[in-house]
Backbone as CSV, one residue per row, in Angstrom:
resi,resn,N_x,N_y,N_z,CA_x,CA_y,CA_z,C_x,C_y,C_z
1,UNK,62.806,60.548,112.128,63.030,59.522,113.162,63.440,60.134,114.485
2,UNK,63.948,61.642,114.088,64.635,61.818,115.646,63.906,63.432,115.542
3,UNK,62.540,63.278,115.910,62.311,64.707,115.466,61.848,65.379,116.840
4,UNK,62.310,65.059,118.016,62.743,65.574,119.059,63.335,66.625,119.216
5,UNK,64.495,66.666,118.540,64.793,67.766,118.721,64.088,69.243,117.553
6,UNK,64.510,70.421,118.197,64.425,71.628,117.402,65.188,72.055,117.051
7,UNK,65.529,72.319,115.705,66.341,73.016,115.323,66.497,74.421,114.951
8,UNK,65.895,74.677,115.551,66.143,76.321,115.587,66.810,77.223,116.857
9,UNK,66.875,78.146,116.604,67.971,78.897,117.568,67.313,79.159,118.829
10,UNK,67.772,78.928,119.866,67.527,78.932,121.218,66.816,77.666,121.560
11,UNK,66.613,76.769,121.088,66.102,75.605,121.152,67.587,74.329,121.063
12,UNK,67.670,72.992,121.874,68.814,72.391,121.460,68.494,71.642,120.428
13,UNK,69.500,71.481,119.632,69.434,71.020,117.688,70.820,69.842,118.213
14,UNK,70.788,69.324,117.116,71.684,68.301,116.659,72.897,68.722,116.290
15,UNK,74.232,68.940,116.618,75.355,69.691,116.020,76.772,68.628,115.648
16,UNK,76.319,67.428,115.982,77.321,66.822,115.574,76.459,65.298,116.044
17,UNK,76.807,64.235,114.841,75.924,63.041,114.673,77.416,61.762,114.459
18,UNK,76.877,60.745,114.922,78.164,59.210,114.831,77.239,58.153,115.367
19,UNK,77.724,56.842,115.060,76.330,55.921,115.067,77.637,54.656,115.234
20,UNK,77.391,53.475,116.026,78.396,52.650,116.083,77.565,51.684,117.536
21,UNK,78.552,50.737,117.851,78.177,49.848,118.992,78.921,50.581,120.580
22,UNK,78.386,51.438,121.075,79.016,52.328,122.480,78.475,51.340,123.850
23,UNK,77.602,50.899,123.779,77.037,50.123,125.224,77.622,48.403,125.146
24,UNK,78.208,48.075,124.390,78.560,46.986,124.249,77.607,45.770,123.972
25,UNK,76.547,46.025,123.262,75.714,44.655,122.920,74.901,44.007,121.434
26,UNK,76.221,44.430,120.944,76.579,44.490,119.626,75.418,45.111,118.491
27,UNK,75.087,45.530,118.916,73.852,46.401,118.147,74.353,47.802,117.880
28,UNK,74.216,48.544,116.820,74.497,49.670,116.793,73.630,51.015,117.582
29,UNK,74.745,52.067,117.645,73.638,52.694,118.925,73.877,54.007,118.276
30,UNK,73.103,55.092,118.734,72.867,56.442,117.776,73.590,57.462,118.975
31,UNK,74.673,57.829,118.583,75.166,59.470,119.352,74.782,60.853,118.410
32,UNK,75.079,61.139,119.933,74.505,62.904,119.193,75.339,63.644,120.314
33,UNK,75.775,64.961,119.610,75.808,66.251,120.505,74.840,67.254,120.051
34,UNK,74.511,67.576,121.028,73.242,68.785,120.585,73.443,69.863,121.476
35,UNK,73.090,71.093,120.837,73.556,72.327,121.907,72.588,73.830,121.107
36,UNK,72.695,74.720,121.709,72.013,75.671,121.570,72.673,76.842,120.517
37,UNK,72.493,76.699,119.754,72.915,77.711,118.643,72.877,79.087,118.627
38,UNK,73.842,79.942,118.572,74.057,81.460,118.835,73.343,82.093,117.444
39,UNK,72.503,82.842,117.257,71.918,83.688,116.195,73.282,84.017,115.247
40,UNK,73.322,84.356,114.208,74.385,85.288,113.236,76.416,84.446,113.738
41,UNK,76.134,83.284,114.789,77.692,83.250,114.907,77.837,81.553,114.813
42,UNK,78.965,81.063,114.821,78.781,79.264,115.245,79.064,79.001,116.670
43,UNK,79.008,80.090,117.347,79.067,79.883,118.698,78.004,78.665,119.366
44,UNK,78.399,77.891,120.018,77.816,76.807,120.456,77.614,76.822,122.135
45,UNK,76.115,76.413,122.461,76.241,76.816,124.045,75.836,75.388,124.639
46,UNK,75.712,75.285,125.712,75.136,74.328,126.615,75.217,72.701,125.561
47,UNK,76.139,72.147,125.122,76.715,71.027,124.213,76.367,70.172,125.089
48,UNK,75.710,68.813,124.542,75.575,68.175,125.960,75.856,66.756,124.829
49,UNK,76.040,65.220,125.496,76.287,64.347,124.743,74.931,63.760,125.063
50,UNK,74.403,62.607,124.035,73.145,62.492,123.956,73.569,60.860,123.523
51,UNK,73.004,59.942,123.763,73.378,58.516,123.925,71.766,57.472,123.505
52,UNK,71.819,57.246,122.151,69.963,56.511,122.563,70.836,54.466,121.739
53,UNK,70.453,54.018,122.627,70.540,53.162,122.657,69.739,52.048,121.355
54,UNK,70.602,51.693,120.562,69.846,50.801,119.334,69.078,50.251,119.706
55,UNK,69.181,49.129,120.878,68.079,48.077,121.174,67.354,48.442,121.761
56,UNK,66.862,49.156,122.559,65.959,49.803,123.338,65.403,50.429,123.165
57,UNK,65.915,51.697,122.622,65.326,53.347,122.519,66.039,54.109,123.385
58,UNK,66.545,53.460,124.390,66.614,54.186,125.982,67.641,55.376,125.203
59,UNK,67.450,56.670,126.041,67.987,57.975,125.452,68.948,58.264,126.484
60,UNK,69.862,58.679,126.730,70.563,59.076,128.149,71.375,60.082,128.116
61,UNK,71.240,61.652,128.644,72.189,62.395,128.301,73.142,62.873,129.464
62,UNK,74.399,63.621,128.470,75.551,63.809,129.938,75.662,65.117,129.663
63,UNK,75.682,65.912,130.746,76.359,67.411,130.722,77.695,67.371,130.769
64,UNK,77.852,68.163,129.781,79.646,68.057,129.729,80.139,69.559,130.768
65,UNK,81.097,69.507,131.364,81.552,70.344,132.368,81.820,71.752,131.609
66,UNK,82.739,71.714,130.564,83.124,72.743,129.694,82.060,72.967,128.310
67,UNK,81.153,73.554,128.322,80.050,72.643,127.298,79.918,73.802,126.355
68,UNK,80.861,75.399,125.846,80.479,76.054,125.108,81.483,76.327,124.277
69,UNK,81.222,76.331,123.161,82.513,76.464,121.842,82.085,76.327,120.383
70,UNK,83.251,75.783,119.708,82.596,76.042,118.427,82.928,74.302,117.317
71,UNK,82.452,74.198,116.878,82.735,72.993,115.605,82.750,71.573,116.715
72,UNK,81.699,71.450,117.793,81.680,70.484,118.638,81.514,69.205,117.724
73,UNK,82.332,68.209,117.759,82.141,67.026,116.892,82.494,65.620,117.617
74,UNK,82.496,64.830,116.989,82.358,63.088,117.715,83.404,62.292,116.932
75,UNK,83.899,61.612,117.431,84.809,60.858,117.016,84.588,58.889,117.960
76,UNK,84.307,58.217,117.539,83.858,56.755,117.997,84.981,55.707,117.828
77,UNK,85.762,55.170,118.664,86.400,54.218,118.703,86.736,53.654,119.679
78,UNK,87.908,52.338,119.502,87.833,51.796,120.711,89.054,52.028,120.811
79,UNK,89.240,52.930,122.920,90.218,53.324,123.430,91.226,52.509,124.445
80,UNK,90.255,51.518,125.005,90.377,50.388,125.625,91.060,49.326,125.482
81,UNK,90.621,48.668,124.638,91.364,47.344,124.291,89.876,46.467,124.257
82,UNK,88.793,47.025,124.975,87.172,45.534,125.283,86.625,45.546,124.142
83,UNK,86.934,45.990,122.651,86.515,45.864,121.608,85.089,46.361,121.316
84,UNK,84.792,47.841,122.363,83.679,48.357,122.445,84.230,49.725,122.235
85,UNK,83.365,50.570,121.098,83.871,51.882,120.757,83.441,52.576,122.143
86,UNK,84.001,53.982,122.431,84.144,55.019,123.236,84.121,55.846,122.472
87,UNK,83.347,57.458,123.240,82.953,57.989,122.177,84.320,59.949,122.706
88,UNK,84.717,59.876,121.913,85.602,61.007,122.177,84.929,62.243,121.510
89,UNK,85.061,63.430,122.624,84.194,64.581,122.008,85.067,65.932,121.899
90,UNK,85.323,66.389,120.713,86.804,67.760,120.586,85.189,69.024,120.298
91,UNK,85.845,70.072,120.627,85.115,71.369,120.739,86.263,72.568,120.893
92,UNK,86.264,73.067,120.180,87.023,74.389,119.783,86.667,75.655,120.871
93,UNK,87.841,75.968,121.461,87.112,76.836,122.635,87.311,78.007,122.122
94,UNK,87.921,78.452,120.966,87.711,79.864,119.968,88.275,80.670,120.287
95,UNK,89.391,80.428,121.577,90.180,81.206,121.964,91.930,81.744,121.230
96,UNK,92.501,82.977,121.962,93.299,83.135,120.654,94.702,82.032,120.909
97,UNK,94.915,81.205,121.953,95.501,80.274,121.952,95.681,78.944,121.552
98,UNK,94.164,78.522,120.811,93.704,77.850,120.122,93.672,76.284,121.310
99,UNK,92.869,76.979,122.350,93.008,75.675,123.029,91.844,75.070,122.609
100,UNK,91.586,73.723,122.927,90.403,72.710,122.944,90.086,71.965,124.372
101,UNK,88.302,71.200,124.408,88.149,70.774,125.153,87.794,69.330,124.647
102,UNK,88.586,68.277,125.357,88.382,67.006,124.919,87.559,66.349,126.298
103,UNK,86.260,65.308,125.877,86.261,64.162,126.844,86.500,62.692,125.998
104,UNK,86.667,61.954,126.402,86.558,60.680,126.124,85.200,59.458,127.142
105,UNK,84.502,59.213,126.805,83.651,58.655,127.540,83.379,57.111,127.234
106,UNK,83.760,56.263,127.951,82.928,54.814,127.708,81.838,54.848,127.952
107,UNK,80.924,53.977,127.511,79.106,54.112,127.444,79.001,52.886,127.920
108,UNK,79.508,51.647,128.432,79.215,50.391,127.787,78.137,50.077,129.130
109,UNK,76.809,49.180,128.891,75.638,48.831,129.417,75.360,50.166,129.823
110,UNK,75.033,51.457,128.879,74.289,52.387,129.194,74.878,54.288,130.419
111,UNK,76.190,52.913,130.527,76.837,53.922,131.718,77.766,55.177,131.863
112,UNK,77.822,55.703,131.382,78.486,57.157,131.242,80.075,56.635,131.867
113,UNK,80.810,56.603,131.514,82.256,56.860,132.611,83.167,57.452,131.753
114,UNK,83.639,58.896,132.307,84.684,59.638,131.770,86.309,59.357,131.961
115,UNK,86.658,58.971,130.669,88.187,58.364,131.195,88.894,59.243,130.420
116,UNK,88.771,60.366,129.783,89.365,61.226,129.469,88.816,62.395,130.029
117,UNK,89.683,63.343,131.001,89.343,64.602,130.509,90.316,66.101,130.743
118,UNK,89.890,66.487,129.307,91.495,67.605,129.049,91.724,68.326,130.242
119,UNK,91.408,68.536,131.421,91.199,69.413,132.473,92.704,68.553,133.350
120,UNK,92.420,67.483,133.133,92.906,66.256,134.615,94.192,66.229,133.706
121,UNK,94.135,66.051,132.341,95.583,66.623,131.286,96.708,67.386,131.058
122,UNK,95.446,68.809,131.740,96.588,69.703,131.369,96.987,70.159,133.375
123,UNK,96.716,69.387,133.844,97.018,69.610,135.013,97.908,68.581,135.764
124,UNK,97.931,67.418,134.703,99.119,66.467,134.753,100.466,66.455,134.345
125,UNK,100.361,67.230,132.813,101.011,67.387,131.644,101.464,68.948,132.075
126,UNK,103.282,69.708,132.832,103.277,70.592,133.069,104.536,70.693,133.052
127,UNK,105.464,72.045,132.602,106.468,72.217,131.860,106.729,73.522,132.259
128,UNK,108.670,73.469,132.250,109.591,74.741,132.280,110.276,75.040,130.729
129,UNK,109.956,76.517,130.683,110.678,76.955,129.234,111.817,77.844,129.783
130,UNK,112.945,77.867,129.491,114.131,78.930,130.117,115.035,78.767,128.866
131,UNK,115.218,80.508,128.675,115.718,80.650,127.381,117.365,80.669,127.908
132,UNK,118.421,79.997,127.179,119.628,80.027,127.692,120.295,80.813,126.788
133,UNK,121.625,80.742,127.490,122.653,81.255,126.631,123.159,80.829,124.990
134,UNK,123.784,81.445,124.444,123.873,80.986,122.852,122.662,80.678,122.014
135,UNK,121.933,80.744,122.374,120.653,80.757,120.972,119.957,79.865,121.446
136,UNK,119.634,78.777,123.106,119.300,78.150,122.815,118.180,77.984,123.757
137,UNK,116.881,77.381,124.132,115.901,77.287,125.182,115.452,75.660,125.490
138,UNK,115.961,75.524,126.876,115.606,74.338,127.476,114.463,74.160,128.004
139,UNK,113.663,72.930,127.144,111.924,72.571,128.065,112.323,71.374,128.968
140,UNK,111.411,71.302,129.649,111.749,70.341,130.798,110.281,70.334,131.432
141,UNK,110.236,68.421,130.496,108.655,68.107,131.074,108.829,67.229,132.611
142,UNK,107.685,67.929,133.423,107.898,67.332,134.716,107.427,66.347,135.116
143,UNK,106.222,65.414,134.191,105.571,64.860,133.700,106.664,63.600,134.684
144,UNK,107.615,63.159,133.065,108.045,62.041,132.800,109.970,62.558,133.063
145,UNK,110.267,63.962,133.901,111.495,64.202,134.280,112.022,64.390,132.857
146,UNK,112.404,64.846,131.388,112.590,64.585,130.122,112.960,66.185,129.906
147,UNK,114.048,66.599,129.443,114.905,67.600,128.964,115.339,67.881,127.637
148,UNK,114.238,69.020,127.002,114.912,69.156,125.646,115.751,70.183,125.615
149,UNK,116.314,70.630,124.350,117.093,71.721,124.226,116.383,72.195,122.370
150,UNK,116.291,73.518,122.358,115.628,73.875,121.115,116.621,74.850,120.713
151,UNK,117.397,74.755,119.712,118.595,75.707,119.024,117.453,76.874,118.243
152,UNK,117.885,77.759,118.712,116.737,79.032,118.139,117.610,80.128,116.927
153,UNK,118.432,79.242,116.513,119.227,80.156,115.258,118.971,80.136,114.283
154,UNK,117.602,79.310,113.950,116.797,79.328,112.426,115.943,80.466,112.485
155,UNK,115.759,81.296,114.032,114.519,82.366,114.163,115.314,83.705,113.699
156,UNK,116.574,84.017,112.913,116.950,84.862,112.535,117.744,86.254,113.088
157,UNK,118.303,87.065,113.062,119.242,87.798,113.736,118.259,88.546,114.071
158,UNK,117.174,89.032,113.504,116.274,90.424,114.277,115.998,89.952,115.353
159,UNK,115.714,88.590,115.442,115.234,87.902,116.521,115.727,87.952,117.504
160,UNK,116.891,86.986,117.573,118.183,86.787,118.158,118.802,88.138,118.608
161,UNK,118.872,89.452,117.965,119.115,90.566,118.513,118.207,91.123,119.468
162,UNK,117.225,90.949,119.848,116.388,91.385,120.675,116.784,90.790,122.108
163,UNK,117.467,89.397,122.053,116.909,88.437,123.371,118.939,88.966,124.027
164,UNK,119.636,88.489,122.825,120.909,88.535,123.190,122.176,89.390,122.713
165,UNK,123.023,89.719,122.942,123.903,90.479,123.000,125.057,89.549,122.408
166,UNK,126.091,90.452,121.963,126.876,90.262,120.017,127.648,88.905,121.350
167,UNK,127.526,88.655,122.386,128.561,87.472,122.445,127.566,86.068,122.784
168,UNK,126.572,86.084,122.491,125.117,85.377,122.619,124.855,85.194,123.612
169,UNK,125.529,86.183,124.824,124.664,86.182,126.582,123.320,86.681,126.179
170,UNK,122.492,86.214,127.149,121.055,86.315,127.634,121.225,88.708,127.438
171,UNK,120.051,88.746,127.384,120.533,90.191,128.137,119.703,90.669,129.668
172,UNK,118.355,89.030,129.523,117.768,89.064,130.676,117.475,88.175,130.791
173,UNK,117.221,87.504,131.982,116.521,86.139,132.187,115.012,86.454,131.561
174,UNK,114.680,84.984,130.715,113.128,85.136,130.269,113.182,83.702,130.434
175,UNK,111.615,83.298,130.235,110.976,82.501,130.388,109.956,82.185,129.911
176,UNK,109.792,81.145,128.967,108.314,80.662,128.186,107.563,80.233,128.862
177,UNK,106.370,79.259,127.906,105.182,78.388,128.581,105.036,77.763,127.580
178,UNK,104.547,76.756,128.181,103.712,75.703,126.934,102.346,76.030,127.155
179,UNK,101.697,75.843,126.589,100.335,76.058,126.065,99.412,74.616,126.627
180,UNK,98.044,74.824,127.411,96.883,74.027,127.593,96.871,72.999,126.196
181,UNK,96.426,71.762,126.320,96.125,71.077,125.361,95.282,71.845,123.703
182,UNK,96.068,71.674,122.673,95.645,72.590,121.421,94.782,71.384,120.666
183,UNK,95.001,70.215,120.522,94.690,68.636,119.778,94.824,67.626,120.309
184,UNK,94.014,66.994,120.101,93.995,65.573,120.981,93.352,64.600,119.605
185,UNK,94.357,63.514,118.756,93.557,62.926,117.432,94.069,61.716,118.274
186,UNK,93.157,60.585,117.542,92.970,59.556,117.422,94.136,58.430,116.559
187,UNK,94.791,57.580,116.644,95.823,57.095,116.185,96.184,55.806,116.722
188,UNK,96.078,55.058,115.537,96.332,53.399,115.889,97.875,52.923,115.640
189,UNK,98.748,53.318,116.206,100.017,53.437,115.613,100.236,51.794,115.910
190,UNK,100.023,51.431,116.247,100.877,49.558,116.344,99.463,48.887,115.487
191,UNK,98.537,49.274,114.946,97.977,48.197,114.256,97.183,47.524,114.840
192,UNK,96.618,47.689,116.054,95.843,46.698,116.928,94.295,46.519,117.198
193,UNK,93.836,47.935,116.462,92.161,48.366,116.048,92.529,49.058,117.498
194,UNK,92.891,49.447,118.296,92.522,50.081,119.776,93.232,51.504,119.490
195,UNK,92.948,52.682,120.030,93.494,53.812,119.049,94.438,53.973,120.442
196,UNK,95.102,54.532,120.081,95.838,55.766,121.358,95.690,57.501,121.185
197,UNK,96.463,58.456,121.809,95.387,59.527,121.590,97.035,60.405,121.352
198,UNK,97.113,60.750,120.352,98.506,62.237,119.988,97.896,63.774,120.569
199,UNK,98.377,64.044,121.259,98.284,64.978,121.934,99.120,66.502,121.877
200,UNK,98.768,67.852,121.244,99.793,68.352,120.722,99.420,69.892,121.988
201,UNK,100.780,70.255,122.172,100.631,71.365,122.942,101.662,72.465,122.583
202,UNK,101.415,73.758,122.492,101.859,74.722,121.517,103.644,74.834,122.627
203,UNK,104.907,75.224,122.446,105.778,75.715,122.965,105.483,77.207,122.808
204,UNK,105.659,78.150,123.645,105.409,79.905,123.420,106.980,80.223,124.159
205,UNK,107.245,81.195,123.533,108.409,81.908,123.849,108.195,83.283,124.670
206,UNK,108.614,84.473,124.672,107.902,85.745,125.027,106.797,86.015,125.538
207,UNK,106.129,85.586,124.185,104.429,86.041,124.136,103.965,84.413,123.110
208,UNK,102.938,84.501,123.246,101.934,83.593,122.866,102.225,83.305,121.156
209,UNK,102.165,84.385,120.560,102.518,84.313,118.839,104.085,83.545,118.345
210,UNK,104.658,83.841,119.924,106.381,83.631,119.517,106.360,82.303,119.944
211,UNK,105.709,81.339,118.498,105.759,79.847,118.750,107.186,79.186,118.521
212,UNK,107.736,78.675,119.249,109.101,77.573,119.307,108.903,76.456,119.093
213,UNK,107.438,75.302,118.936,107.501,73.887,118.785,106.444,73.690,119.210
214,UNK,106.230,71.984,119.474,104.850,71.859,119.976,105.781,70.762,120.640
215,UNK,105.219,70.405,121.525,105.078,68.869,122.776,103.962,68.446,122.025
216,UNK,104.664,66.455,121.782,103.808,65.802,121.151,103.943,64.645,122.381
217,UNK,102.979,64.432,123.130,102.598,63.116,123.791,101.892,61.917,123.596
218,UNK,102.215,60.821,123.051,101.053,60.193,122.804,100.931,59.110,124.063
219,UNK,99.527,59.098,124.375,98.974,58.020,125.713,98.613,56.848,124.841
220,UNK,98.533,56.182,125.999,98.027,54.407,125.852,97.008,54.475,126.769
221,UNK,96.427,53.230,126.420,95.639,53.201,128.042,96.330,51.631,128.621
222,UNK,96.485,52.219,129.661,97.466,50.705,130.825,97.375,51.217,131.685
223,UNK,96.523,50.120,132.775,95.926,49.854,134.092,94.495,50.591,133.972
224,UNK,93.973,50.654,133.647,92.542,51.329,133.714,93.301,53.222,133.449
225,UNK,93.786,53.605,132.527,94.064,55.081,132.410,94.796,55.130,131.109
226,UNK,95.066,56.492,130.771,96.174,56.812,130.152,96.971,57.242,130.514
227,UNK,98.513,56.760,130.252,99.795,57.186,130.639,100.072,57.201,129.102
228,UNK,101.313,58.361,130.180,102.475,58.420,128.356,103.425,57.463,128.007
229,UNK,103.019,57.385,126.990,103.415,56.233,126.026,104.869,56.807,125.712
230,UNK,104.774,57.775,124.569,105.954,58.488,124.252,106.086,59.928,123.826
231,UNK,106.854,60.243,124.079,106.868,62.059,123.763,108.179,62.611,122.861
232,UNK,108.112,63.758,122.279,108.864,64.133,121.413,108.229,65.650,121.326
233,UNK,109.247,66.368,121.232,109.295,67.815,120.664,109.755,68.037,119.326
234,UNK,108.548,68.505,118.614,108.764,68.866,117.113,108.825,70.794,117.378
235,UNK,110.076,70.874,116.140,110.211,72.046,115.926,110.225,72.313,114.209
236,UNK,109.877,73.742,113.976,109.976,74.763,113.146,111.411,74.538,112.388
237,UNK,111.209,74.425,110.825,112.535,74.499,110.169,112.699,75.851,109.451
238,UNK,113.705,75.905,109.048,114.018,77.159,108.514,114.146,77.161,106.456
């Protein structure tokens, strides 16, 4: 039925398939991501979203801005509240930080509009790590003005001997980062069929491996966008 495409390597193939009502006219409609397949790797190139319309045929595709990675897949629901799925697209950017690239796109009468995208996210979503005195490191999202404190005495004395000295002073000023968007899932937490989106972003200490927590944000959508709904810092037990 869809033998358009090629599936073979250097040719664009089908790499991720979801089928639902996206244009709003209650008919079901056929998505696709399709992208160019790397010989011997799952490297994924030129990913593009592909839109054919149930009632019509009509085919319509979007270039996605960030379009190369790995395990590109589809996820269909409704983000809105208009009781018309949106089609959300995660892609593994294979990097050793384990970031991802998310869009979220409404389709409805055929029309492309991007109301998610991880770029406009992680450039919204932006944070101070400062390791303090006594064991402990304050984040401070600038976001929403919001101040945590993370007790770092479950990370053990080898640890703790490196950063501070036997009366738990600093022995230097340091300073973390949080990490680019790592996950972005889907989640109907009040029950309403309309999802909202959990959003997880790594805490780094030192270096990149020296994980302290993640920033968990979850958005709504209110006024035509997503804002944060609510946030919380999960940490590491001992």
């Amino acid at each position: 039925m869809y033998h358009y495409y090629r599936a073979y390597t250097g040719q664009p193939s089908i790499v991720s398939f979801a089928q639902g009502d996206v244009t709003g006219d209650g008919i079901t409609d056929f998505v696709y991501l399709t992208g160019k397949r790397t010989q011997d790797s799952p490297f994924i190139q030129e990913i593009t979203l592909v839109v054919r319309d149930g009632s019509n045929g009509k085919v319509t595709h979007v270039s996605l801005k960030d379009n190369a990675g790995y395990n590109p897949r589809l996820f269909l629901g409704d983000f809105t509240g208009n009781r018309i799925k949106d089609i959300l697209i995660s892609i593994d950017s294979g990097g050793s930080g384990g970031f991802m690239y998310h869009y979220i796109y409404s389709f409805v009468n055929n029309t492309p509009l991007l109301i998610f995208d991880f770029n406009l996210y992680n450039e919204t979503y932006k944070y101070e790590v400062t390791y303090k005195d006594y064991y402990k490191v304050e984040v401070i999202s600038k976001a929403n003005n919001i101040k945590y404190i993370i007790d770092l005495s479950y990370k053990g004395s080898d640890y703790l001997r490196e950063i501070y000295d036997e009366n738990g002073k600093l022995k230097q000023p340091i300073s973390g980062f949080v990490n680019p968007l790592s996950g972005l899932y889907p989640v109907d937490f009040d029950a309403d069929q309309v999802y909202e989106l959990l959003a997880y972003q790594k805490i780094a200490g030192r270096y990149n491996a020296d994980s302290l927590g993640y920033i968990l944000n979850t958005l709504a959508w209110r006024e035509n966008r997503f804002t944060l709904w609510n946030q919380n810092v999960a940490i590491f037990g001992s």
